[in-house]
C-alpha positions in Angstrom: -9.7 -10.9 -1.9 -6.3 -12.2 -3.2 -4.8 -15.2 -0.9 -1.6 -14.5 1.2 0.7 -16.4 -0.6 4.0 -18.2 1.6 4.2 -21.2 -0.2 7.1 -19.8 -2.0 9.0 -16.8 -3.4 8.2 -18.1 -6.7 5.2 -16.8 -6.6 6.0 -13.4 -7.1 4.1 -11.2 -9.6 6.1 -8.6 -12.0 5.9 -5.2 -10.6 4.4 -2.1 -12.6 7.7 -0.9 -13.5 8.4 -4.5 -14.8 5.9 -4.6 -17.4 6.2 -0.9 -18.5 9.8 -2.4 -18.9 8.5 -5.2 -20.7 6.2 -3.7 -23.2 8.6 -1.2 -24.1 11.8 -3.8 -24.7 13.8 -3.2 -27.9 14.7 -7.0 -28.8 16.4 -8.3 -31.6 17.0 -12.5 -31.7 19.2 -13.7 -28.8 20.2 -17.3 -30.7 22.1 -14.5 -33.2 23.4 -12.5 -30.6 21.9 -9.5 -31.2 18.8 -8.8 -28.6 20.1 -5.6 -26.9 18.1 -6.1 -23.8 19.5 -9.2 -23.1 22.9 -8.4 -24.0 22.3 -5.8 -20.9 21.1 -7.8 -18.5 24.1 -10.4 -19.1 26.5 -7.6 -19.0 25.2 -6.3 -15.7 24.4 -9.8 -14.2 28.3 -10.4 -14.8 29.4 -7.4 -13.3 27.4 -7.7 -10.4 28.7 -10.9 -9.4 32.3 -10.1 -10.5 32.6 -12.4 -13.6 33.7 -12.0 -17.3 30.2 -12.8 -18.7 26.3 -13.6 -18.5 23.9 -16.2 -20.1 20.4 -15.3 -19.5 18.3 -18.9 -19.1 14.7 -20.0 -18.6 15.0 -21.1 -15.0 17.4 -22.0 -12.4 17.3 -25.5 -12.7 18.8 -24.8 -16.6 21.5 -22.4 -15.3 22.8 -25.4 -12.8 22.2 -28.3 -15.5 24.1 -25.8 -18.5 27.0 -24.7 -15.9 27.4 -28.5 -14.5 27.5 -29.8 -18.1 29.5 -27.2 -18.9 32.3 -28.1 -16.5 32.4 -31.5 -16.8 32.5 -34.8 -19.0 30.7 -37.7 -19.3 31.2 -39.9 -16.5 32.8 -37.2 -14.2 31.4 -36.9 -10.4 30.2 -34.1 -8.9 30.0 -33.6 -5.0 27.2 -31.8 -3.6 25.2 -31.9 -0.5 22.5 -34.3 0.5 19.8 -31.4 0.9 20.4 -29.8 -2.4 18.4 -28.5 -4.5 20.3 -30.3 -7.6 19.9 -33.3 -6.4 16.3 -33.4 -4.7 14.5 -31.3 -7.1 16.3 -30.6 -10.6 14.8 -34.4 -12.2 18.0 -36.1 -12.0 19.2 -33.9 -14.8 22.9 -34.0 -14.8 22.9 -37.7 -15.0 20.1 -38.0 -17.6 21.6 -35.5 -19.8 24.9 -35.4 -19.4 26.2 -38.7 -17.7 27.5 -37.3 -14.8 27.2 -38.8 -11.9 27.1 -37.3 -8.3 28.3 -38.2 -5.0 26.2 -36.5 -2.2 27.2 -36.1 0.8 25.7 -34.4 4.5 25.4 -31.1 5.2 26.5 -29.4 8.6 23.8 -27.0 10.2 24.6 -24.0 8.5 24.3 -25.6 4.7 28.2 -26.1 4.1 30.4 -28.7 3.2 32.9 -29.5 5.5 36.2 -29.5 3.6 37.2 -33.3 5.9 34.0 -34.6 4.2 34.5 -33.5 0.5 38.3 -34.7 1.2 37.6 -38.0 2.2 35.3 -38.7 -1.3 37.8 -37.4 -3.4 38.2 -40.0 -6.2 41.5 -41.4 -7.3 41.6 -40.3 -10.7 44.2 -43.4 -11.3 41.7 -46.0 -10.3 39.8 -46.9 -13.3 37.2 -48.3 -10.9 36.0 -44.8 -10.3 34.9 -42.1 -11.6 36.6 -38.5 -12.0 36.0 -36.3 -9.2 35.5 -33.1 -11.0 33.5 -30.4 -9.3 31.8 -29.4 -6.1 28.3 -27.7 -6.1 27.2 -25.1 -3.3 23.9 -23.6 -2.7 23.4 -20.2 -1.2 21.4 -19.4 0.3 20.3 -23.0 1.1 17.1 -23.6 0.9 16.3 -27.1 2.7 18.4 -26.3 5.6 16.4 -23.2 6.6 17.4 -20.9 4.1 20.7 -20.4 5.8 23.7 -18.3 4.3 26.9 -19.5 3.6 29.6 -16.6 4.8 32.3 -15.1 2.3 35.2 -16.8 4.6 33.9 -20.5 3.9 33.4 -19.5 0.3 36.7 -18.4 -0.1 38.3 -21.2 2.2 36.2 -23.9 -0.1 37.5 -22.5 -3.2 40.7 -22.3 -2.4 40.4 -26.0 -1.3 39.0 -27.1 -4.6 41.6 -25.3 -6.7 44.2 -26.9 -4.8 43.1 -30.3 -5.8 42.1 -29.4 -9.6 38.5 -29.1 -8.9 35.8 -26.6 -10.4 32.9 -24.7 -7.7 29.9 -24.5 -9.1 27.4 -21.9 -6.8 23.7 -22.8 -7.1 23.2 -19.2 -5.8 19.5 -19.1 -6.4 18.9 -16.6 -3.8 22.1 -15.4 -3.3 21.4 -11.6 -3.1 19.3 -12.4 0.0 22.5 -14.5 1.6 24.5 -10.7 0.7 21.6 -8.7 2.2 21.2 -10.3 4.8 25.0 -10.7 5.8 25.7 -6.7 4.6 28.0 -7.6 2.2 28.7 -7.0 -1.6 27.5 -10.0 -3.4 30.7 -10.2 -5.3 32.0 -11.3 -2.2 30.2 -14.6 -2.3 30.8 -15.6 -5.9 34.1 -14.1 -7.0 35.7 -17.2 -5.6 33.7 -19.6 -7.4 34.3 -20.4 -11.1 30.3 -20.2 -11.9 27.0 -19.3 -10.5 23.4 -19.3 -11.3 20.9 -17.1 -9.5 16.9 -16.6 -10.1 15.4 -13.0 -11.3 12.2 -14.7 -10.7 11.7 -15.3 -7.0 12.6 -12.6 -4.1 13.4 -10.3 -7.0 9.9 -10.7 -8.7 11.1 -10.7 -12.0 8.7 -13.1 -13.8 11.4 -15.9 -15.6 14.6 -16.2 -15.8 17.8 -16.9 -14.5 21.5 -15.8 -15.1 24.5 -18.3 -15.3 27.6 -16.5 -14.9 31.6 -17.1 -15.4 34.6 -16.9 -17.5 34.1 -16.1 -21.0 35.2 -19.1 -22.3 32.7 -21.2 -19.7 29.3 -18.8 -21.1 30.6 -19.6 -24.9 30.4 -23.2 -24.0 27.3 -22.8 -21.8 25.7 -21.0 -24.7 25.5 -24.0 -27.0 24.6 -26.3 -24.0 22.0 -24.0 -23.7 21.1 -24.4 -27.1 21.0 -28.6 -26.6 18.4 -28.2 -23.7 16.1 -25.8 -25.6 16.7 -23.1 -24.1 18.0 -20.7 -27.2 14.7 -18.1 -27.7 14.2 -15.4 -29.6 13.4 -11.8 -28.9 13.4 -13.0 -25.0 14.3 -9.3 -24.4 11.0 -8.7 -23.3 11.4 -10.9 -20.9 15.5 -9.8 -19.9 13.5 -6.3 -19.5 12.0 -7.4 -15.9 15.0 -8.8 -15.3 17.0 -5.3 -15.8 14.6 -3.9 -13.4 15.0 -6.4 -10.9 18.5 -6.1 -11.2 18.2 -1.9 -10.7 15.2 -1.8 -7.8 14.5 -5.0 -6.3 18.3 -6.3 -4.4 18.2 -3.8 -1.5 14.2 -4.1 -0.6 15.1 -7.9 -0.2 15.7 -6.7 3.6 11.9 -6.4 3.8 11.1 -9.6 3.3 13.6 -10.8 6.1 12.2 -8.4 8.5 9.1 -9.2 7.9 10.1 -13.6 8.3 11.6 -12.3 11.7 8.3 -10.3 12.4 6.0 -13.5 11.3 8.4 -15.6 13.4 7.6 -13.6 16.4 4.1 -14.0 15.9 4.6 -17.7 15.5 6.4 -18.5 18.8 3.9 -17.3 21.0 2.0 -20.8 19.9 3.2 -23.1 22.0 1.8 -25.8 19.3 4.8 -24.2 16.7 8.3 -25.6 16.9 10.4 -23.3 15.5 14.0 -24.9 13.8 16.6 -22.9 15.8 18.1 -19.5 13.9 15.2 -19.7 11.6 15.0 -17.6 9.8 17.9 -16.6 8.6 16.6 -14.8 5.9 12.9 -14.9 4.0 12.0 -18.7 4.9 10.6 -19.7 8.2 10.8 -23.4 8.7 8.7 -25.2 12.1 7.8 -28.5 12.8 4.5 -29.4 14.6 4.4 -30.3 18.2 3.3 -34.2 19.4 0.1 -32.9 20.7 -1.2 -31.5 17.2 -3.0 -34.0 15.8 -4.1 -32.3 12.7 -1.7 -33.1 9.6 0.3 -30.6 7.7 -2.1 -31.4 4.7 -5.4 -30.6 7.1 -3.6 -27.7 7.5 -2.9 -26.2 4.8 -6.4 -26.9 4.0 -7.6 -24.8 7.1 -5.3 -21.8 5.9 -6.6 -21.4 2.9 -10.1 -21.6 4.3 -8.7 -18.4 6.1 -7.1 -17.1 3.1 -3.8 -18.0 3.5 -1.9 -20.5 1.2 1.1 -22.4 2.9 3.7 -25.5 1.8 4.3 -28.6 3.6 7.7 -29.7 3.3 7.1 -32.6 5.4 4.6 -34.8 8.0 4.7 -32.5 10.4 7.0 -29.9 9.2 5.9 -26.8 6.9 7.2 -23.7 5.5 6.8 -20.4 5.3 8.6 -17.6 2.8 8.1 -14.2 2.4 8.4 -12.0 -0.6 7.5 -9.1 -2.0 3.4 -9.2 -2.1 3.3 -10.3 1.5 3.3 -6.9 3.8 2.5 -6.2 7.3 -1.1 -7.1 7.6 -0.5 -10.2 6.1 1.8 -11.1 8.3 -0.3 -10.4 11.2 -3.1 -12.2 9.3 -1.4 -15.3 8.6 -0.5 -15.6 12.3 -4.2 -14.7 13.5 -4.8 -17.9 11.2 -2.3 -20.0 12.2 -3.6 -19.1 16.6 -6.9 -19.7 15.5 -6.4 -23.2 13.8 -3.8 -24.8 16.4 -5.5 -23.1 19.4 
């Protein structure tokens, strides 16, 4: 029997439709411009989310390293938060590629930036002891702080700020059509304010690569050769911008499901008085707990027992673990991962 997978939404499979998709892609060579499947998908990625164009990418982590390097020169400082994903988990990229340096800075409980806090690390662009403060990075949803949404009013507020002062908004909107689903709104609501975004096909919309950068025209022409730099240019990829299509056209709305089903798995998980749940969580598909003092077991002894029980989990810490649902996880394996999880931490 397959494991119940919540390590991640990454590990999504593509669905039928996907690869019927797939195997019947037209596809031509994107590096010349002319694979009509990805030309789609960029076109309706862009539209989607309100901006002039689309550059389909390998991964997410390429859409935020092409976009940052993109915006900015050499030398040039990027704010972002302490918990982001750029900085924890991207390998250091925009300064071992492009120069840049970044200036991180805390996080308040709902993943933003307070605007007092990017203010007060604003660089003097006159002082040649410093670098140029050039852009700010936000991630939504944000995954280390519990896979929280930011709302369209800080968004907009943020931007706003940022334009004032000269400054570029990057959005690492990874998982941004679950912070719109699970707020009700239009996505385009989230990222019309920004100047560029990146979000993944390839986790809570199953797709099985890819990500889109999108913005300005000007910004994807640039992007594009970037792209180009960091190996990303492929060929007749529109077998692979197929899923994506699909994704695009079936897979947003049913994002819902998997944010029921974290409440539902949630529920479960509360009734073990061993489980301390973060507060709010979740506040869309990613449950995050922490272990109480009397557990002695570790999160790695753990995650060994689950699997034992068929169930495959993440630590994201000592005593801290997390759980994210997706499309292959239904009902039963909900109840079955929290029949594990009572029966190990009884």
């Amino acid at each position: 029997m397959e494991a119940i997978d919540l390590r991640s939404d990454t590990v999504t499979k593509p669905t039928p439709a996907m690869r019927e998709a797939m195997a019947k892609a037209a596809v031509g060579d994107d590096v010349y411009l002319d694979d009509p499947t990805v030309n789609q998908l960029q076109e309706m990625a862009a539209a989607r989310l309100g901006k002039q164009a689309g550059l389909f990418v390998p991964s997410g982590t390429m859409g935020n390293l092409a976009g940052i390097l993109s915006h900015c020169n050499r030398g040039d400082e990027v704010i972002m938060g302490q918990h982001s994903h750029t900085f924890l988990h991207e390998g250091g990229g925009i300064s071992t590629f492009g120069g840049i340096h970044s200036c991180q800075i805390k996080e308040q409980s709902d993943g933003s930036l307070a605007l007092d806090d990017i203010e007060a690390v604003i660089r003097n662009p006159q002082d040649d002891h410093e670098p140029v403060t050039r852009l700010i990075e936000i991630e939504n949803t944000h995954n280390a702080c519990g896979g929280v949404c930011l709302p369209p009013e800080y968004i907009r507020r943020l931007a706003d700020f940022a334009h004032e002062r000269g400054l570029i908004v990057h959005m690492d909107g990874a998982r941004v059509f679950n912070s719109a689903i699970a707020q009700g709104i239009d996505v385009k609501e989230l990222t019309e304010p920004v100047d560029s975004v990146t979000f993944c096909l390839s986790k809570g919309l199953a797709a099985p690569v890819g990500s889109v950068l999108c913005g300005s025209n000007e910004f994807i022409k640039k992007a594009r050769k970037i792209r180009k730099h960091l190996g990303g240019g492929m060929r007749q990829v529109g077998i692979l911008a197929a899923a994506g299509i699909v994704a695009l056209d079936s897979m947003v709305d049913r994002l819902a499901e998997d944010h029921a089903r974290a409440i539902r798995l949630a529920t479960g998980l509360k009734t073990i008085s061993a489980i301390k749940l973060d507060p709010g969580s979740p506040a869309t598909n990613m449950i995050f707990f922490s272990l109480a003092n009397t557990v002695s077991l570790t999160t790695e002894q753990i995650e060994t027992k689950m699997k034992e029980h068929g169930v495959l989990i993440s630590a994201s810490g000592p005593r801290r673990i997390r759980l994210v649902t997706h499309l292959w996880i239904d009902d039963a394996g909900v109840d079955a991962t929290i029949a594990a999880f009572q029966d190990i931490l009884k």
